[in-house]
C-alpha positions in Angstrom: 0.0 0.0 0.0 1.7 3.3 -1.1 0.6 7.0 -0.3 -2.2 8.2 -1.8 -2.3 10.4 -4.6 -4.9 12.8 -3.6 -4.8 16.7 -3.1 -4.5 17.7 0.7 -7.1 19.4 1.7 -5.4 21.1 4.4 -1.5 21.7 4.2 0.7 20.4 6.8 3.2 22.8 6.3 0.8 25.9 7.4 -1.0 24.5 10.5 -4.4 26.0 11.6 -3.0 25.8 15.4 -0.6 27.2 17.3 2.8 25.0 17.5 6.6 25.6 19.2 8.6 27.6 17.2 9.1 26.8 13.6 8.0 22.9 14.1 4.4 21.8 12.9 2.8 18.7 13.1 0.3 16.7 10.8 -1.2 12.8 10.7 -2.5 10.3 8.7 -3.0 6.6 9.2 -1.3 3.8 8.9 -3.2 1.9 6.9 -4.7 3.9 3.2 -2.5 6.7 4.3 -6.3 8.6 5.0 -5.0 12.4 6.3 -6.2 12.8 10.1 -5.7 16.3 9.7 -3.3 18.8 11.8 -2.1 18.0 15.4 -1.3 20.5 18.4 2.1 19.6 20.0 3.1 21.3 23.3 7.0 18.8 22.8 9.1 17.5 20.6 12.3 15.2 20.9 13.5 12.9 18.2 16.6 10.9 17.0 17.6 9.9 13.1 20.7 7.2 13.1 22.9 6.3 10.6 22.1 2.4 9.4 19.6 2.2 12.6 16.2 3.1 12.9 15.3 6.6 14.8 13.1 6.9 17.8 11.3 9.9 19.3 8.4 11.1 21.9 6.1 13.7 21.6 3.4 15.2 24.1 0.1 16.4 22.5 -2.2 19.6 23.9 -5.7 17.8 24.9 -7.8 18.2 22.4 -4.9 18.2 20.2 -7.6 17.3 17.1 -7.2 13.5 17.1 -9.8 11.5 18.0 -9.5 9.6 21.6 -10.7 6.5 19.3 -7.2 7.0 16.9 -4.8 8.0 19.6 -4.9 5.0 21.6 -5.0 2.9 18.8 -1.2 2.3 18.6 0.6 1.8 15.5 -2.6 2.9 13.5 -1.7 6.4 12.7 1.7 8.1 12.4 3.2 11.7 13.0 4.4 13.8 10.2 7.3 16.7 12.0 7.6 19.7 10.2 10.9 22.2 10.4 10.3 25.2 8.6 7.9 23.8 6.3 9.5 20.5 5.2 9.2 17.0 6.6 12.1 16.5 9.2 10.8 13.0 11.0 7.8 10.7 10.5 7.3 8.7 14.2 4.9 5.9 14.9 2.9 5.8 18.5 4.7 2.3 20.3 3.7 3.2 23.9 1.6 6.3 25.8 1.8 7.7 29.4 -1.2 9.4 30.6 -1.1 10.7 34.6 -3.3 12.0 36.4 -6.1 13.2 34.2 -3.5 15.8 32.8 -4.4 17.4 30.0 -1.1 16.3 28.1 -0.6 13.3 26.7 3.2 11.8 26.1 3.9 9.2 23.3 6.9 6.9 22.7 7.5 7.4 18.4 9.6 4.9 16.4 10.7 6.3 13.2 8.5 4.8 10.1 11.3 2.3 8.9 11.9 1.0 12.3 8.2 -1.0 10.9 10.7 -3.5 9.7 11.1 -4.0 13.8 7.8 -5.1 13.6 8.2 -7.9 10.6 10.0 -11.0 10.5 12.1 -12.7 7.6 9.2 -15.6 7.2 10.7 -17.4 4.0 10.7 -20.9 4.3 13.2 -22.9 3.5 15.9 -21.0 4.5 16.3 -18.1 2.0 19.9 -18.4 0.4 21.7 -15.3 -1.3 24.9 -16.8 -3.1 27.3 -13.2 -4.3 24.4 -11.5 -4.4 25.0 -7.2 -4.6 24.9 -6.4 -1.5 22.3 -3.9 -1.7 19.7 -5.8 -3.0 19.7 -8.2 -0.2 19.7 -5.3 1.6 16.3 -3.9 -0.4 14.8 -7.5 -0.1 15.2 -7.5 3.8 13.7 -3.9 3.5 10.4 -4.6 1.4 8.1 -4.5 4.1 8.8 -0.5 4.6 6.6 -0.3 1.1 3.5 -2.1 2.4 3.6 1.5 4.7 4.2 3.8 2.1 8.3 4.0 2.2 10.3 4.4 -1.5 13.5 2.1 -1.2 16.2 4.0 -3.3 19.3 1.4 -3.8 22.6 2.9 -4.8 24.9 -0.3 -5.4 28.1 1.6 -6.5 31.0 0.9 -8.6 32.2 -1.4 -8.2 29.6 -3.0 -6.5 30.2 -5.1 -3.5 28.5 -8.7 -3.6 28.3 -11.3 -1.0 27.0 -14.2 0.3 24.0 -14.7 2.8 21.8 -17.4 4.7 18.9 -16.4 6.1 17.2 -19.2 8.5 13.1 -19.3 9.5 12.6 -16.5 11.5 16.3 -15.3 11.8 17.3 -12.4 13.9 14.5 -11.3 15.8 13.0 -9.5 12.7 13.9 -8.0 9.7 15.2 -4.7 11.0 17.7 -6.3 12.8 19.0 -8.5 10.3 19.3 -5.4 8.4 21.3 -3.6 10.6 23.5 -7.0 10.5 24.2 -6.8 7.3 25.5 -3.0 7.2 27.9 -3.6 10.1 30.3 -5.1 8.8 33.3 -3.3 6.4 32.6 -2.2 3.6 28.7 -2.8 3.9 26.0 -0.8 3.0 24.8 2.2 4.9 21.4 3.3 5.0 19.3 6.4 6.6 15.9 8.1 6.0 15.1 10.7 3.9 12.1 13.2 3.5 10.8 15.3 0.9 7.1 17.1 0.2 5.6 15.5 -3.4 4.1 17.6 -5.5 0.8 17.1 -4.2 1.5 18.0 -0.6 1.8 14.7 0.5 5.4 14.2 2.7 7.1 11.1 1.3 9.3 8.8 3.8 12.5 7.7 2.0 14.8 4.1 2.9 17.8 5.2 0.9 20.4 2.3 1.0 23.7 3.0 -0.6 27.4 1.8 -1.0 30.0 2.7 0.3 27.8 5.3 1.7 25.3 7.9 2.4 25.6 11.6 2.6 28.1 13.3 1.6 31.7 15.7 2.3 29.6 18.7 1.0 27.3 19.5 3.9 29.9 22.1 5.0 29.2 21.1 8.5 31.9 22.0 11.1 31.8 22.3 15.1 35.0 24.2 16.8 35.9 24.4 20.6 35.6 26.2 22.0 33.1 28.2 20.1 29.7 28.4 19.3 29.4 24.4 20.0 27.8 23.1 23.4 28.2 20.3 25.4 31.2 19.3 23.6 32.3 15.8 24.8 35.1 13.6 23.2 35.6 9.5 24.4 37.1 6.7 23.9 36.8 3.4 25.1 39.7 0.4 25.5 36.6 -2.1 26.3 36.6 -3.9 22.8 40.0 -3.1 21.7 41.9 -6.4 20.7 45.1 -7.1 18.4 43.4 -10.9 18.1 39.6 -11.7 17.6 38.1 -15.0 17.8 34.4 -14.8 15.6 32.4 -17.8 17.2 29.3 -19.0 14.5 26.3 -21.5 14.7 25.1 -24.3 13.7 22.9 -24.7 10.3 19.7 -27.0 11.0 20.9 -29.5 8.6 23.7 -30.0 6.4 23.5 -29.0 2.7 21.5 -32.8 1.9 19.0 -31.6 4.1 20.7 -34.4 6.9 20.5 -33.8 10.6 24.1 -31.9 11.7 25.3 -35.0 13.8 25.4 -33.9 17.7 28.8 -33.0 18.9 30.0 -30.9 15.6 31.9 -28.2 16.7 31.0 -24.1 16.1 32.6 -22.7 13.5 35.3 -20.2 14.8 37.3 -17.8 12.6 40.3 -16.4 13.9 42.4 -12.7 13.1 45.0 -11.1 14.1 46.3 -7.3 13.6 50.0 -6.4 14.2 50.2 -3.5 16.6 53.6 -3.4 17.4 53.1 -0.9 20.8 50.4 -3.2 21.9 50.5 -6.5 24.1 48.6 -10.0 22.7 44.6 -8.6 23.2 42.2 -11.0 23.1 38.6 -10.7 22.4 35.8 -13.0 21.5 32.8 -12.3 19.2 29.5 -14.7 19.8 27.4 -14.7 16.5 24.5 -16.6 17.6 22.0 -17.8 14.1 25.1 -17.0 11.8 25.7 -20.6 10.1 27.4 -18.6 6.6 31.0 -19.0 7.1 31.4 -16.0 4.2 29.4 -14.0 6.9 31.5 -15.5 10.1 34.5 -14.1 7.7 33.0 -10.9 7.6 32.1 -10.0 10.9 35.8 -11.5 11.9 37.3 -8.9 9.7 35.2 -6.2 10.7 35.5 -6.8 14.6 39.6 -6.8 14.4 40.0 -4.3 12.1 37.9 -1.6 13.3 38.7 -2.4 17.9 42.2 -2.5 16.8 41.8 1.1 17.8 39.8 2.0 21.0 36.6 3.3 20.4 36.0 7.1 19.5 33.0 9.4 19.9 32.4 12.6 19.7 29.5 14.7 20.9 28.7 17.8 20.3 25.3 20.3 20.0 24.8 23.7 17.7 21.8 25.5 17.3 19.0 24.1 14.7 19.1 27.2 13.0 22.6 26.9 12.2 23.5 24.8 10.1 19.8 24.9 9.2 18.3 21.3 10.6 16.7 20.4 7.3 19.8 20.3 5.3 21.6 18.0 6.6 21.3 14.3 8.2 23.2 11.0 9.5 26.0 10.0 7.2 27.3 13.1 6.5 30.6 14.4 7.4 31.3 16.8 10.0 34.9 18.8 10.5 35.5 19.0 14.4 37.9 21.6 15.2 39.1 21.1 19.1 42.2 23.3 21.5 41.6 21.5 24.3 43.9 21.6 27.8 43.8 17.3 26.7 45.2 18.4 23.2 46.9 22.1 23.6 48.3 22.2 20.1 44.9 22.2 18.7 43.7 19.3 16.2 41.2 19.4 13.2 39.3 15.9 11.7 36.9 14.9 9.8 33.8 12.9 10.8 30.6 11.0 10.1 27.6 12.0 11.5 25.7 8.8 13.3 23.2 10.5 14.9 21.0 13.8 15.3 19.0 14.3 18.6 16.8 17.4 18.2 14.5 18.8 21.1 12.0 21.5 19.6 11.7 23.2 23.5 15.7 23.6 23.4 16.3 24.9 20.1 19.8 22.7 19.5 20.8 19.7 17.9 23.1 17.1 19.5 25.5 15.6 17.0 27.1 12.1 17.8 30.1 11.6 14.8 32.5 8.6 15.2 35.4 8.2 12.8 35.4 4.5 11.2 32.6 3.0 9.2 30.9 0.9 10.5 30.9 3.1 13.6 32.7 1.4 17.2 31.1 0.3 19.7 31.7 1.8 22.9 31.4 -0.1 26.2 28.5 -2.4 26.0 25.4 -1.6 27.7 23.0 -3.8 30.3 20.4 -3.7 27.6 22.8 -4.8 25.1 24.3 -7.7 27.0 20.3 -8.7 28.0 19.7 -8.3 24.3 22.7 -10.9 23.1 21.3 -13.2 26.1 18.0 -13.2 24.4 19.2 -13.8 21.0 21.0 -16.8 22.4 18.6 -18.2 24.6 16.0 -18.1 21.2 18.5 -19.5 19.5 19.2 -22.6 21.2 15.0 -22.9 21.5 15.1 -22.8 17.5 18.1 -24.8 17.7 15.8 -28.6 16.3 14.6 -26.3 13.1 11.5 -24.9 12.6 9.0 -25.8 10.2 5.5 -24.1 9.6 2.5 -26.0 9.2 
């Protein structure tokens, strides 16, 4: 089901209530893409992520001119942002607080692509890509977005990368995150979201997937400190750094005659080493649970050495929306971070990638998160993140017998 083609009635982009600052707001459904008409927002927070889905919250002014019966109806309507007249971030309802009778209503958002969350990869048997383009096993993993109305705009490159893929019954958790898989490892592909007004009014979502990468060097982006910046913050992080890393697969369900894998066969483990001469032996050990694809054990092997053989690197930083105007520019683009520091006296100038853009509508600034090898680092790993490989683990070893839908 794509976006209709119909005439607005009423234009999104000049609301017929009062909203914060140069930020309106407009809805539709989910399903038909029917227009639900304009919607009065006392706040505004969102996050767009480089090759991850985006997130937000938003609190609405009761009667904010949706229907009690549409806004507790979760994921059955979705909220178009506005800055300064063009579509900035499209957020679907996952969760609502309501206290005390209050005549403000707070929602939990995730970004429209993050519907791939929400889908798994169902194939059966066990969907095989042999050196297939990269991007198009990315699109195919990505279809679902059009069911809601999102164009998929592949850019394979040149030359183009191609690989090899397995993709088990129910693999991953859902499609989303199977998708993120696949563009973090090197030289994978990136992917963000994009937004643009159609010539009819309508605001059109975008999945644009591209190799080697989204965004550009021209954004003329640039943060100096000290200076106009705020909150600058610069890390790193020795948790994942290792000279050696040991890549620990899965199991397949059955061998390639279809024949139960006989009990006792060892994991595949893929081993690589990095010389850094001022560095001691490092260890490290990466658990791929569900990857049976030795071409992908080989992948995420090279990618885990080569890009810990540093320590981890972030840095934060938060200019005005105004300037650089927030609509013109987005994840993936490349940010020059000028820094004279008491830490670095002498002064030192880099270049950057932007992963992510936090923006607050009641603040008026736009926090920046760049890191400096793609696919980005991984600082030190979260509680939710361990909880989260515990989970994938635990499933795995449930789905362990295969799986087989009747």
């Amino acid at each position: 089901m794509g976006l209709t083609i119909d005439q607005l009635a009423l234009d999104p982009r000049q609301p017929n209530v009062p909203l914060p600052g140069k930020w309106t707001f407009w809805a539709e459904s989910m399903v038909g893409s029917q227009a639900l008409g304009n919607v009065d927002v006392g706040g505004f927070y969102c996050v767009r992520r480089l090759s991850d889905f985006g997130y937000g919250n938003v609190t609405l002014n009761l009667p904010c001119g949706l229907s009690s019966d549409v806004l507790v109806n979760l994921w059955s309507w979705r909220l178009w942002a506005y800055y300064a007249g063009e579509p900035y971030f499209c957020g679907v309802p996952t969760g609502l607080q309501d206290e005390n009778g209050s005549e403000r209503v707070t929602f939990t958002l995730t970004e429209l692509p993050g519907y791939l969350r929400k889908r798994q990869f169902d194939t059966f048997p066990d969907r095989k890509f042999i050196n297939w383009e990269q991007t198009a096993i990315a699109r195919e993993l990505a279809q679902p977005v059009e069911d809601v109305g999102v164009q998929i705009i592949t850019q394979p490159g040149v030359p183009p990368v191609f690989r090899d893929r397995t993709y088990e019954y129910l693999e991953g958790g859902s499609r989303g995150q199977l998708l993120v898989n696949l563009s973090g490892v090197l030289q994978g592909p990136e992917w963000r979201t994009e937004y643009t007004t159609l010539s009819n009014g309508r605001p059109q979502c975008s999945l644009r997937i591209a190799y080697p990468r989204v965004g550009s060097d021209d954004a003329g982006l640039g943060v100096s400190v000290p200076g106009a910046i705020l909150a600058y913050r610069y890390q790193m992080d020795s948790d994942q750094l290792r000279t050696r890393t040991y890549a620990v697969g899965d199991l397949p369900h059955a061998d390639a005659n279809g024949n139960p894998i006989p009990e006792g066969t060892p994991r595949p483990v893929v081993v690589r080493n990095v010389n850094m001469p001022s560095l001691p032996r490092l260890d490290a050990v990466d658990d791929w649970p569900g990857t049976v694809n030795i071409k992908t054990l080989e992948d995420r092997a090279n990618t885990g050495a080569t890009i810990n053989s540093i320590p981890a690197q972030e840095v934060q930083g938060s200019p005005p929306e105004s300037y650089p105007a927030l609509g013109t520019y987005g994840p993936g683009d490349t940010v020059t971070v000028r820094a004279v520091t008491p830490l670095i006296p002498e002064g030192i100038e880099f270049a950057a990638r932007l992963t992510q853009v936090e923006v607050n509508a009641a603040t008026g600034v736009a926090t920046w998160h760049a890191q400096f090898i793609s696919p980005p680092q991984t600082a030190r790993l979260s509680v939710s993140g361990t909880l989260n490989r515990l989970a994938t683990g635990a499933r795995q070893l449930f789905y362990s017998g295969g799986l087989r839908p009747t």
